[in-house]
C-alpha positions in Angstrom: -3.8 94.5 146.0 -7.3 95.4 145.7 -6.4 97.2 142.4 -4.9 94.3 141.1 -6.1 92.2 137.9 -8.3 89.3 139.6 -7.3 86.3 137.3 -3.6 87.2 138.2 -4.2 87.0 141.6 -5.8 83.7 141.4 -2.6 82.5 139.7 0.0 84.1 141.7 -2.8 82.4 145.0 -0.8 79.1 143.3 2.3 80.1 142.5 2.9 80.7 146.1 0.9 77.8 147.5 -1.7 80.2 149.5 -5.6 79.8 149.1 -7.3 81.7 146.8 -9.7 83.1 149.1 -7.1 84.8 150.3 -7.4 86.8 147.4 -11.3 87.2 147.1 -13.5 90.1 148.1 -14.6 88.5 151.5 -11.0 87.7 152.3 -9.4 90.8 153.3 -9.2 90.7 156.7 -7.6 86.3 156.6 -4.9 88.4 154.2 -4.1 91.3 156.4 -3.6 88.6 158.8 -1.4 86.4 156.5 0.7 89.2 155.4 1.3 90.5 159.2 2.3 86.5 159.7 4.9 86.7 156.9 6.1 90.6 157.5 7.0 93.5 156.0 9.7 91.8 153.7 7.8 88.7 152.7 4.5 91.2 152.6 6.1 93.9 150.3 7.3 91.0 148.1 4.0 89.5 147.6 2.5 93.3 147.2 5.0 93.7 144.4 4.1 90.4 142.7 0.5 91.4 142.7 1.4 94.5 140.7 2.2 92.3 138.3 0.2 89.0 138.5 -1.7 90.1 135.3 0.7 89.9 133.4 1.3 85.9 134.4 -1.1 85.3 131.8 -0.9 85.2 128.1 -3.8 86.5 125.7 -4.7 87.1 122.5 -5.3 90.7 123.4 -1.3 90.9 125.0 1.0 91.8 121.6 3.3 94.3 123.7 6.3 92.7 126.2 6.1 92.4 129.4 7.2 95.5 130.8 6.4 95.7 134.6 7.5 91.8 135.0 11.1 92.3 133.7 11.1 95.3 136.0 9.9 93.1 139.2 12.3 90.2 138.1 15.1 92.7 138.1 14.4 93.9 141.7 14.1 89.8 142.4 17.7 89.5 140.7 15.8 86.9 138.5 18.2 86.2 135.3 15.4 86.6 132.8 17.8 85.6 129.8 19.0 82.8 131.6 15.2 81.4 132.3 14.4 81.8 128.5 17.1 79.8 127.3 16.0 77.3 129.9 12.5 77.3 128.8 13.8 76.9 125.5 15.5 74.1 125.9 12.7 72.3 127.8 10.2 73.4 124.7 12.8 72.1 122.1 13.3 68.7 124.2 9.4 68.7 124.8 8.8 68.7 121.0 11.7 66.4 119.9 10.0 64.0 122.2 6.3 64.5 120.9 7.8 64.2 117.5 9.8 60.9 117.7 8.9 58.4 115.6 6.2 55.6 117.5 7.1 51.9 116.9 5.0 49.2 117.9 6.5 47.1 120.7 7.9 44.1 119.2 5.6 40.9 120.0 5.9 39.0 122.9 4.3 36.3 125.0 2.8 38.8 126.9 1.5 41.4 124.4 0.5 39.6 121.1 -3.2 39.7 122.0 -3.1 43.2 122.6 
């Protein structure tokens, strides 16, 4: 972990809902503790997610797929296909949403004045 990209780790700190100074310089010893807490399953887990917590971030500089995550969500049994077409869909509904034509409420009593 201590080789890992920094930024990553500060996002995979929320992905799994610990603190970030979990993650820093000075906090070492609080995640050797943590870890121990969760064991060696739970701890390998996170050790394998923080392999790859750079590449939870999209950049200009990132043109190539992402490699080592597909690899990690296959060891996770994660149906990568299956979340695309989910995120998809929830982009596609997203948009049609934004892009719906606005109409002004129809007058009332209560919101002429507005």
């Amino acid at each position: 972990m201590n080789r890992a990209d920094h930024n990553g780790l500060m996002r995979l700190a929320n992905l799994i809902g610990w603190p970030k100074e979990l993650f820093s310089w000075n906090g070492k010893d609080k995640l050797h503790a943590k870890l121990k807490e969760i064991g060696v399953d739970g701890a390998v887990k996170i050790a394998m997610l923080a392999t790859v917590a750079g590449e939870l971030s999209v950049n200009e500089y990132n043109t190539g797929k992402a490699d080592r995550l597909e690899a990690v969500a296959q060891i996770f049994a994660v149906d990568t296909a299956t979340v695309r077409k989910d995120v998809d869909r929830e982009l596609k509904e997203k948009g049609q949403k934004k892009a719906a034509p606005k109409t002004a409420p129809a007058p009332t009593a209560s919101n002429r004045f507005l």
